[in-house]
N, CA and C atoms as a LAMMPS dump frame, in Angstrom:
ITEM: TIMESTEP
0
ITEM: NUMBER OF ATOMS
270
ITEM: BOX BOUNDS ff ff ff
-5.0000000000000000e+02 5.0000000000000000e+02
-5.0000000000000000e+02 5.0000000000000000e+02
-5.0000000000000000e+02 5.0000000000000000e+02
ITEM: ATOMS id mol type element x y z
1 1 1 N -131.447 256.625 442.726
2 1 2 C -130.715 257.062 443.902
3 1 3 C -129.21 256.917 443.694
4 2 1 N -129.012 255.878 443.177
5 2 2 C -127.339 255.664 442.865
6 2 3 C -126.914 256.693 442.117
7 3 1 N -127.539 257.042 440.621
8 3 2 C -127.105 257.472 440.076
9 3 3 C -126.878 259.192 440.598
10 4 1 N -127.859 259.879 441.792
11 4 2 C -127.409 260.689 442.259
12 4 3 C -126.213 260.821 443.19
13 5 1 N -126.249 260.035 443.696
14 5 2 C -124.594 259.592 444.2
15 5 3 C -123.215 259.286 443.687
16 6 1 N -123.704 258.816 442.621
17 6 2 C -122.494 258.749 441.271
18 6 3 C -122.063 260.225 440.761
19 7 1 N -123.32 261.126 440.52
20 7 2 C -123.263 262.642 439.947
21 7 3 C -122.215 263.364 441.46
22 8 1 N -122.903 263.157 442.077
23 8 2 C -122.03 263.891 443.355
24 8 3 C -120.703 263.325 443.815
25 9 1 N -120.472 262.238 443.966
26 9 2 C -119.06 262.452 443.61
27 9 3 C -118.297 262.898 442.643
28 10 1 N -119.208 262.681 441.126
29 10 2 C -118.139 262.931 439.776
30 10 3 C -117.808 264.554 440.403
31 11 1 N -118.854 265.204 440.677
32 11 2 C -118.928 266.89 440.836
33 11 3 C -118.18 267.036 441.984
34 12 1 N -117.795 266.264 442.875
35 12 2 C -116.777 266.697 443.98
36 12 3 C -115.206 266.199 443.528
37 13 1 N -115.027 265.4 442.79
38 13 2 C -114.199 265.281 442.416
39 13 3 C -113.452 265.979 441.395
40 14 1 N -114.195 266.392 440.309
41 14 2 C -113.918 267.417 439.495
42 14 3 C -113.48 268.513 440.338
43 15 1 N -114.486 269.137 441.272
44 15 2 C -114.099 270.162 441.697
45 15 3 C -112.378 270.348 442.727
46 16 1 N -112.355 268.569 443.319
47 16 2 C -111.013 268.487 443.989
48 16 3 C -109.947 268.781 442.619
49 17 1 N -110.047 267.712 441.507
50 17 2 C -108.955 267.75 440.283
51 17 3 C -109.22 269.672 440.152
52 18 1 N -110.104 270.502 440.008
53 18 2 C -109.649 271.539 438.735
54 18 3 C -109.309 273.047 439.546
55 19 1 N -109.705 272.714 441.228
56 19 2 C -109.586 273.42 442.129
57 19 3 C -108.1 274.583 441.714
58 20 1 N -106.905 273.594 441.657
59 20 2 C -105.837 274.439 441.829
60 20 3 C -105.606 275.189 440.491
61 21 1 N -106.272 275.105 439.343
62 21 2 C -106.761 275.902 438.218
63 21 3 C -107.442 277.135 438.455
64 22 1 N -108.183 276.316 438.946
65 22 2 C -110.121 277.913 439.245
66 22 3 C -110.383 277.724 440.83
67 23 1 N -109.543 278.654 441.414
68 23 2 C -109.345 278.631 442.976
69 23 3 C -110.359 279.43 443.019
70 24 1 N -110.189 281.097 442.656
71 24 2 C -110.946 282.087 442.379
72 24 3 C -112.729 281.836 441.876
73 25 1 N -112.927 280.484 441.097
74 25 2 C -113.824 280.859 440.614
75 25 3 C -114.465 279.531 440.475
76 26 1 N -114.276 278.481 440.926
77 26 2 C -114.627 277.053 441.081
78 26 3 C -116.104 277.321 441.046
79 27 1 N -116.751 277.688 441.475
80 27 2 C -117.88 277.352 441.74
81 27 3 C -119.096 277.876 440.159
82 28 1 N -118.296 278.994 439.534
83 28 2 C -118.805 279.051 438.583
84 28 3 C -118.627 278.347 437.538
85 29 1 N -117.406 277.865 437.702
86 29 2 C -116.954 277.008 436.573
87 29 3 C -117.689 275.407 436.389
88 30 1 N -117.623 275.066 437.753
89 30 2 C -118.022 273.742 438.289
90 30 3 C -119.647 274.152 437.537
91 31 1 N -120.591 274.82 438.158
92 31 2 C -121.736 275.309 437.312
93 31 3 C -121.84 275.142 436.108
94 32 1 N -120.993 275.392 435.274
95 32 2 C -121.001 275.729 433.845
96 32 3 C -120.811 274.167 433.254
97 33 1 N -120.29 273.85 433.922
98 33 2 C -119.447 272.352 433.34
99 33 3 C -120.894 271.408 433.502
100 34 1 N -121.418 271.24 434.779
101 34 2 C -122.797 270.537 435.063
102 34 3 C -123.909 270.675 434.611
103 35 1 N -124.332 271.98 434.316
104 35 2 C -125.499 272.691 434.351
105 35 3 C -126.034 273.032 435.412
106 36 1 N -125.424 273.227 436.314
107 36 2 C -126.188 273.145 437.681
108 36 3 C -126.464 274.511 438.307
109 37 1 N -126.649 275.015 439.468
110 37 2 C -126.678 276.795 439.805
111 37 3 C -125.637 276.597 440.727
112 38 1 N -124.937 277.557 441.051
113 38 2 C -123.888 278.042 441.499
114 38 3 C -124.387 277.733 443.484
115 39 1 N -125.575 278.099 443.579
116 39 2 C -125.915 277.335 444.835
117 39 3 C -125.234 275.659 445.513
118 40 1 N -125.89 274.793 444.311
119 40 2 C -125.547 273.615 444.251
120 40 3 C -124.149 273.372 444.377
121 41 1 N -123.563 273.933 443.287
122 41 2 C -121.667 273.588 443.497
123 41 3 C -121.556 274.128 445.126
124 42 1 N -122.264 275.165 445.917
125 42 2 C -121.853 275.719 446.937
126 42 3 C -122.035 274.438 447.817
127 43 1 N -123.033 273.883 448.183
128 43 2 C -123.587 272.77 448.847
129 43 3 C -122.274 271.448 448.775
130 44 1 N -121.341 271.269 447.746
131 44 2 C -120.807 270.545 447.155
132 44 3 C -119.266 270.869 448.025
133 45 1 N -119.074 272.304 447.771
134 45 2 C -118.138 272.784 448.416
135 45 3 C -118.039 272.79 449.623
136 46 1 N -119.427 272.897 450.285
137 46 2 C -119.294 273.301 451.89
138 46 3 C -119.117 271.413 452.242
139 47 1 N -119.215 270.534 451.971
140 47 2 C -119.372 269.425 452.291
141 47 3 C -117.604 269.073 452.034
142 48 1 N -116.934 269.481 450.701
143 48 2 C -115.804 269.576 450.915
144 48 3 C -115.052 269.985 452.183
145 49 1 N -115.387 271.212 452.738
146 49 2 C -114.654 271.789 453.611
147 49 3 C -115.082 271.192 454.902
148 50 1 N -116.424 271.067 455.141
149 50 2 C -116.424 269.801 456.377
150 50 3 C -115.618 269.049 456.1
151 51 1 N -115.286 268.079 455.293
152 51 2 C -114.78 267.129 455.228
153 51 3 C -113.326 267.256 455.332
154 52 1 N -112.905 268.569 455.365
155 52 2 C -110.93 269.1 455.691
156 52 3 C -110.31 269.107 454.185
157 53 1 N -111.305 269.197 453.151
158 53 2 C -110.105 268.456 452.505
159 53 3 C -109.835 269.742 451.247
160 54 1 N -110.782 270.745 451.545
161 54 2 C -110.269 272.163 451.628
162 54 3 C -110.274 273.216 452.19
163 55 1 N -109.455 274.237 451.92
164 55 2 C -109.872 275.164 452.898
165 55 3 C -110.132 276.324 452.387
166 56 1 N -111.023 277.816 452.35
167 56 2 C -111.275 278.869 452.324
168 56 3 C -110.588 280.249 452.966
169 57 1 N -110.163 281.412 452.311
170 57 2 C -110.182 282.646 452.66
171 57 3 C -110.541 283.295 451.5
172 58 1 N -110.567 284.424 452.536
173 58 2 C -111.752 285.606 451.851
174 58 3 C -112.612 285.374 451.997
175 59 1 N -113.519 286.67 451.451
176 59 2 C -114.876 286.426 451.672
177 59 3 C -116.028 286.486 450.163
178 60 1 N -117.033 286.773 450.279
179 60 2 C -117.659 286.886 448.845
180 60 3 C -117.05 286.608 447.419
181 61 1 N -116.711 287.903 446.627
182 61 2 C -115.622 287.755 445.199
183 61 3 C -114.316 287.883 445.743
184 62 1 N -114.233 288.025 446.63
185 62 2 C -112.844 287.899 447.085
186 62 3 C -112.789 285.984 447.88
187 63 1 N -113.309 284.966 447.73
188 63 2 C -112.835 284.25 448.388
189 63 3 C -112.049 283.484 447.09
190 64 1 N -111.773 282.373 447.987
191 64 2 C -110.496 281.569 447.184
192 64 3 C -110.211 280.379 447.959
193 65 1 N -110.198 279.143 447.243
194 65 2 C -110.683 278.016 447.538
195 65 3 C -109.069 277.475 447.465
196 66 1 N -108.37 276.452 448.299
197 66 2 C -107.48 275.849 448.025
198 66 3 C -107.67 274.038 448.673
199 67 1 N -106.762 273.492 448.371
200 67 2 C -106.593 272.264 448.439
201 67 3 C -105.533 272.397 450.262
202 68 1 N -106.1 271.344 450.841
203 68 2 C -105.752 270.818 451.995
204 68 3 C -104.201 269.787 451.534
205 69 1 N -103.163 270.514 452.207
206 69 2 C -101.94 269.334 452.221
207 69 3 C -102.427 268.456 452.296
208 70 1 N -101.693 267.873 451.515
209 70 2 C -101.623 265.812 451.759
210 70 3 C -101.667 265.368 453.153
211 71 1 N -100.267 265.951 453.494
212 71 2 C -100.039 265.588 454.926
213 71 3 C -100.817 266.032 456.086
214 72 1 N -101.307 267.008 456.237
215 72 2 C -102.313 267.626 456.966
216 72 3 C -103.329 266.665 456.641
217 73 1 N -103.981 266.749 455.671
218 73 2 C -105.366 265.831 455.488
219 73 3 C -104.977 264.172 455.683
220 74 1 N -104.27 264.082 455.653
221 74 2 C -103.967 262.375 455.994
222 74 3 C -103.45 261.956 457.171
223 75 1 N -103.34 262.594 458.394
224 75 2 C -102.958 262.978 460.009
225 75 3 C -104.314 262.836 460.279
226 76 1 N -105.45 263.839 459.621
227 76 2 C -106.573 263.653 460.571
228 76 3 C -107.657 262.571 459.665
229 77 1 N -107.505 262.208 458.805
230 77 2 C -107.781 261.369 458.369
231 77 3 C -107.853 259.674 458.622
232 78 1 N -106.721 259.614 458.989
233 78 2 C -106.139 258.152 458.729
234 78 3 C -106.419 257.85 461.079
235 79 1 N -107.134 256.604 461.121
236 79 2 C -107.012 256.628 462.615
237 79 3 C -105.272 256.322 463.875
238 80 1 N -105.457 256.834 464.969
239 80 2 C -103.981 256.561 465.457
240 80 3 C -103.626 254.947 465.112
241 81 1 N -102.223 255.62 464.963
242 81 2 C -101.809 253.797 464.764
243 81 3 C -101.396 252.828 465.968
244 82 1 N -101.798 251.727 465.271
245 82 2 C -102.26 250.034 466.115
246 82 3 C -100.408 249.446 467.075
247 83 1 N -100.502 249.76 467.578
248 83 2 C -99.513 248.811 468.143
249 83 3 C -99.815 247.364 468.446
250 84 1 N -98.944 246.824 467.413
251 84 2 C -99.481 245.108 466.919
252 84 3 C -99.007 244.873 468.423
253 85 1 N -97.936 244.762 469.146
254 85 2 C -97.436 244.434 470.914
255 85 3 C -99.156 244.256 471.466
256 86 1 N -99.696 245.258 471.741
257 86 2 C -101.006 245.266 472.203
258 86 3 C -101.563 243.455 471.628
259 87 1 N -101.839 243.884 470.299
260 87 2 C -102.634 242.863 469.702
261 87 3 C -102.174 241.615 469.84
262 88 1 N -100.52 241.233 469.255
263 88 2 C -100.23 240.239 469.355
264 88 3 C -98.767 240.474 470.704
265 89 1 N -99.06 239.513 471.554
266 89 2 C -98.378 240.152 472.405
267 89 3 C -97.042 238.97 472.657
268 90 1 N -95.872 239.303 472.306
269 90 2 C -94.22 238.895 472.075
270 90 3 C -94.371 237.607 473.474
C-alpha cells in the first residue's frame, strides 16, 4: 500500500517539475516515462487540478496544462492568519 502511495506522488510530482516543458503533452509523456496508460496520468492530473495547483484550457489536442502561481496557490492554500492579540491577549 505504501509503496503505491510513494509511486503516486513520485508521478504527481514529476508531472508538477516537467509540466512547464510538456504543457501540450504531459500526459503522454508522463505515460512513457512510467509505463502507465495515458488514462492513469489523466486520473493523476485531474486530482492535480482539484487540488488548484493547476490549471487547464482547451479542449482535447488542443488542451494545455499550466502551473498555478505561487501566489494564487498559496492564498488558498495556507489558512487565514492567527491574530496572536486573540490568543495571547496584551
Amino acid at each position: 500500500m505504501e509503496n503505491n502511495f510513494r509511486q503516486t506522488n513520485t508521478i504527481r510530482e514529476f508531472i508538477l517539475a516537467k509540466l512547464p516543458e510538456h504543457s501540450h503533452d504531459i500526459a503522454k509523456f508522463t505515460a512513457q516515462r512510467f509505463n502507465i496508460t495515458r488514462q492513469a496520468v489523466n486520473k493523476h492530473i485531474q486530482h492535480l487540478l482539484n487540488q488548484q495547483l493547476i490549471s487547464k484550457s482547451g479542449a482535447t489536442k488542443n488542451c494545455r496544462y499550466t502551473l498555478k502561481e505561487a501566489s494564487h496557490v498559496r492564498e488558498e492554500r495556507l489558512p487565514p492568519p492567527i491574530s496572536w492579540e486573540k490568543i495571547y491577549p496584551i
